[in-house]
C-alpha positions in Angstrom: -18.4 -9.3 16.5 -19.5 -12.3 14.4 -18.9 -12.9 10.8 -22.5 -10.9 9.6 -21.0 -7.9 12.3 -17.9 -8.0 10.3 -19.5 -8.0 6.9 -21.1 -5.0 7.8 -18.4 -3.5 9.3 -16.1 -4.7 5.5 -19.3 -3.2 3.3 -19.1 0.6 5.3 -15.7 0.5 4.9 -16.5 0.2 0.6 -18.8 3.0 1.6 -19.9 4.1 4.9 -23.7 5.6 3.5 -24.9 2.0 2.2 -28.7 2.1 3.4 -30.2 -0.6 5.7 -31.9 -2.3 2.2 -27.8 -2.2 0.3 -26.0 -3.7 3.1 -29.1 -6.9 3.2 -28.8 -7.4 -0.4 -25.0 -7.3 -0.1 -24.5 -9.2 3.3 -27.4 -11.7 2.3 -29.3 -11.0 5.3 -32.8 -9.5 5.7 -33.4 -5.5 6.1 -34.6 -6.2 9.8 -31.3 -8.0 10.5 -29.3 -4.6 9.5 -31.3 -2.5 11.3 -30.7 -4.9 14.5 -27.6 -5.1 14.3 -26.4 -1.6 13.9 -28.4 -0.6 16.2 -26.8 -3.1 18.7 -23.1 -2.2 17.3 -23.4 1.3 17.5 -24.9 1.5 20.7 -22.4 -0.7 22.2 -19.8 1.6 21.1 -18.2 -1.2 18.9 -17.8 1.2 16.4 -18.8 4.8 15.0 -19.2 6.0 11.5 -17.8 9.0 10.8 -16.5 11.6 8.0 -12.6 11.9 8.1 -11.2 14.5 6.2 -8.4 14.6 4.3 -5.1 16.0 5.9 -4.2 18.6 3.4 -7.4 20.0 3.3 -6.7 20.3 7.6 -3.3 21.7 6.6 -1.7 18.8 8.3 -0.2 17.3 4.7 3.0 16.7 6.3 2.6 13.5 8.0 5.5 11.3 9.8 5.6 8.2 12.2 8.1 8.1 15.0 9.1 5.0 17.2 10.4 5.8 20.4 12.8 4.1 22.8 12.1 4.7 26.5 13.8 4.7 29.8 11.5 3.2 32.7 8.0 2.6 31.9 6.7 3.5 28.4 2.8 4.5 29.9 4.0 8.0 31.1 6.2 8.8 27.7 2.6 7.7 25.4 0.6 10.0 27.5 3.3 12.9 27.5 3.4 12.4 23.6 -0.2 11.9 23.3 -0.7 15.6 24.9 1.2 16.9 22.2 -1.8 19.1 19.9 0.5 18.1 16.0 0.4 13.9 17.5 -2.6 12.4 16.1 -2.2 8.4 16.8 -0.1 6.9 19.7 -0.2 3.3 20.6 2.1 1.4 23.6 3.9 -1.7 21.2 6.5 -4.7 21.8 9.6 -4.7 21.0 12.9 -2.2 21.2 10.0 0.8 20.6 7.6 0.8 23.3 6.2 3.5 22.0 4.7 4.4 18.3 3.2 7.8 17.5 1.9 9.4 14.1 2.6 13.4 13.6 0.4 15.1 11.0 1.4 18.9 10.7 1.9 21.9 8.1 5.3 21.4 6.8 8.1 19.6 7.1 9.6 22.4 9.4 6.7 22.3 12.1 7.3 18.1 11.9 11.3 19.0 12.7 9.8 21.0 15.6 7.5 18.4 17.1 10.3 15.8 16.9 12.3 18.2 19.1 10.1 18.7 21.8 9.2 14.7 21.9 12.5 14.4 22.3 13.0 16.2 24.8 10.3 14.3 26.8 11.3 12.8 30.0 12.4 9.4 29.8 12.2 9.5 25.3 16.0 7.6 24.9 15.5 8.1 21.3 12.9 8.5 18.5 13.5 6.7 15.1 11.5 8.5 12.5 9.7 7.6 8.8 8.5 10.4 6.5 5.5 9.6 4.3 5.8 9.9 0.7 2.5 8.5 -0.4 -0.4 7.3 1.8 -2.1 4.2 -0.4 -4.4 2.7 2.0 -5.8 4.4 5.5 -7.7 2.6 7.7 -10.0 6.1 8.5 -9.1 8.9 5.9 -9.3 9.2 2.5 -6.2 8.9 0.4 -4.7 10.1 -3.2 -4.5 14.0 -3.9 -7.6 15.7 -2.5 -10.2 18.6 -4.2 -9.6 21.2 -1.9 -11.7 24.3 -3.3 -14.1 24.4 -0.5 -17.1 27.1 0.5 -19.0 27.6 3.8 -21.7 25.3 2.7 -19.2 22.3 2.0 -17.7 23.1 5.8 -21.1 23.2 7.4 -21.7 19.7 5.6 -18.2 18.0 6.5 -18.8 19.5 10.2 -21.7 17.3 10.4 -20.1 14.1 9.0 -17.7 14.1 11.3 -19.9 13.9 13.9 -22.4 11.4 11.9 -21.3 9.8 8.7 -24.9 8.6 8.3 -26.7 11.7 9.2 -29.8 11.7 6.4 -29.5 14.5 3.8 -32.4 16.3 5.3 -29.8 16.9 8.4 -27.7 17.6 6.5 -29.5 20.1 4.4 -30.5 22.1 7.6 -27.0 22.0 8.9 -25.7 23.8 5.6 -28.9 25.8 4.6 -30.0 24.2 1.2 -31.9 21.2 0.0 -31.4 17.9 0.8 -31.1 17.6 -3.4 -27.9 19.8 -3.2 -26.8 18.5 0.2 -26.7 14.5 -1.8 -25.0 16.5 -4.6 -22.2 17.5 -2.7 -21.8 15.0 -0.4 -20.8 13.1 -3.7 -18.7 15.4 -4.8 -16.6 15.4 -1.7 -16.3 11.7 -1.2 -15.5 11.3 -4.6 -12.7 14.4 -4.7 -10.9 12.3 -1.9 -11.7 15.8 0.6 -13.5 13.2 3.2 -14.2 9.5 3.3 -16.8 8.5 5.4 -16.8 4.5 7.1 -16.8 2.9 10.2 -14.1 3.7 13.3 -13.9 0.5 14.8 -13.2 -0.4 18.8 -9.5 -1.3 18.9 -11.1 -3.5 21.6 -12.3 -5.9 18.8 -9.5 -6.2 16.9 -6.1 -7.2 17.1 -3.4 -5.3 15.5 0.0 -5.2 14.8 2.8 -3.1 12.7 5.0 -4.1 10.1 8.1 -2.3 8.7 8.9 -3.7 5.0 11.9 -3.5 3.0 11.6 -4.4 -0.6 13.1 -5.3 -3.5 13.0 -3.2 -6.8 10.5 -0.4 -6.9 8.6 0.2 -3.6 5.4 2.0 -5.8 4.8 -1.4 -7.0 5.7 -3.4 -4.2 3.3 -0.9 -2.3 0.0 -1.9 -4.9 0.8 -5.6 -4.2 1.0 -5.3 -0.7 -2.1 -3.0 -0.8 -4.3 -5.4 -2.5 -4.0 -8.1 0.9 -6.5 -8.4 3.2 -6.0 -7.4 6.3 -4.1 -4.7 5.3 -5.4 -1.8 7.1 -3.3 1.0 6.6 -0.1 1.2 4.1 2.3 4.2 3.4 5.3 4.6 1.0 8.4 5.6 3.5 11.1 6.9 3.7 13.7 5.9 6.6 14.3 2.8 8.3 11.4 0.7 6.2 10.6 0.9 2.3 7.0 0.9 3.3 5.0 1.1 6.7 1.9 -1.2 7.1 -0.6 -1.5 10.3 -2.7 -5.3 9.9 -5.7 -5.8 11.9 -7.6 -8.9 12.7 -10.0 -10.6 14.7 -7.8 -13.2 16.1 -4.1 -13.6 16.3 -4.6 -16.6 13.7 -6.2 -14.2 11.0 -3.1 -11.9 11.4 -0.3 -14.2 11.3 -2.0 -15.3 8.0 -1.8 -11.7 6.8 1.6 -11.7 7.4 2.5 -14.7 5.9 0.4 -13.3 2.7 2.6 -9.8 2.9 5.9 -12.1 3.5 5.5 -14.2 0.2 5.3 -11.4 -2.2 8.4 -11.7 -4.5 9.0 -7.7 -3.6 9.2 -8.1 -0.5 12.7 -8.6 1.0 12.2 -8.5 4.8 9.4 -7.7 7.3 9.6 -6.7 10.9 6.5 -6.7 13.4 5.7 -5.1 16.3 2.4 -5.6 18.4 0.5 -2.9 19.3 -0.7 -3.3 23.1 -2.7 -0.5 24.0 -4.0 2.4 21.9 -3.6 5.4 23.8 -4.7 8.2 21.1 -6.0 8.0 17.9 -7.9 11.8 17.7 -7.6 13.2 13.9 -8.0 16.7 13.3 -11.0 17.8 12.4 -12.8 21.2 11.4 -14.1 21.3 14.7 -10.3 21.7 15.7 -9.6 25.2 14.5 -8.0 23.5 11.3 -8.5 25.7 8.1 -9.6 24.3 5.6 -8.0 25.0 2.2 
């Protein structure tokens, strides 16, 4: 992707319904570039746009991340996690951890009970675990506390999102049996109750991306809406365990991550940072209604 693909990419992430004529005026390009080019992007796959709902509204508010230490090769022990139905996100990184997985469940109980059957695995040495207390940033879902009184239509509605963020309100209507008027209406209201957050699922084949545990100074809330406001900072979580606060940055280049670093390294809260590439991204399948998950 170039720089215009990229501004695209930036301005769904903002919000992932922008029409053809908002992201031109916005990218300061013309309508017919637009429609070019996301018709070239999404039909190369480079990336999707799609309605992720919140967690709790899945009944998967209990989130943690494990890393886990590996005897032999660490390909076998990512799939073997990856089949695991409660794992979510499981990538193959450098470092002591050859292997980093994300858990999204029911309770803090069912998360206990994952943990023991990845550990007992073949060839998992050891898993090093960090609870989530607050999600700030998330490079797919929506974050904050979400509006969870939901009725058949508002299911039949997110169904289709997740499938098509951009499906047009008159598909959208159909789908849920009432006008594309009411359809708009409470699309709103669910993007703007924090229930779903519809943007663009990028390739990890155009991007580079790495992890970074941080330990910090003072309070970690504010440390966390400093770090938050850097570029480059694609997902961010309040922790607790090993790290203060547990970051993902992603990049087009190495260059443009190292610099993202540096930027999360000179903030006078943070006391320490420690990085981990990830190689190869084995999993990353969020629950969806699709799934069997209730909504609540």
């Amino acid at each position: 992707m170039d720089e215009v693909d990229r501004a695209l990419v930036a301005l769904l992430g903002e919000d992932g319904r922008m029409s053809h004529r908002e992201l031109a005026a916005a990218a300061g390009v013309t309508r017919a570039t637009v429609a070019a080019r996301m018709r070239r992007l999404l039909d190369s796959g480079a990336f999707t746009v799609q309605g992720v709902v919140h967690p709790s509204v899945l009944g998967r508010g209990s989130v943690c991340y494990a890393r886990i230490e590996v005897d032999g090769a660490a390909a076998p022990v990512a799939e073997a996690v990856a089949a695991l139905p409660e794992v979510v996100y499981v990538s193959i990184t450098t470092g002591r951890f050859a292997v980093a997985a994300e858990i999204r469940t029911g309770s803090g109980d069912a998360v206990d009970a994952v943990l023991a059957r990845l550990r007992g695995l073949p060839a998992v040495a050891r898993a090093e675990t960090l609870a989530y207390r607050e999600v700030l940033r998330d490079a797919v879902g929506p974050v904050g506390a979400a509006s969870v009184h939901l009725d058949a239509t508002d299911v039949a509605l997110l169904q289709v999102l997740e499938r098509d963020g951009r499906a047009s309100y008159v598909r959208l209507a159909a789908a849920a049996g009432v006008s594309a008027a009411a359809a708009r209406r409470r699309v709103l209201r669910l993007v703007e109750g924090s229930v779903v957050r519809i943007g663009p699922i990028v390739s990890r084949g155009s991007e580079h991306a790495i992890g970074m545990g941080i330990h910090v100074r003072g309070s970690a809330r504010d440390a966390a809406q400093d770090v938050a406001a850097i570029g480059g900072v694609s997902f961010l979580a309040r922790t607790v365990g090993s790290f203060d606060l547990l970051a993902t940055v992603r990049g087009p280049s190495a260059s443009a991550l190292a610099a993202t670093v540096d930027a999360v390294r000179s903030r006078p809260a943070v006391g320490g940072v420690e990085t981990w590439s990830h190689l190869r991204f084995v999993k990353e399948s969020y629950a969806s209604l699709g799934d069997g998950a209730s909504p609540r």
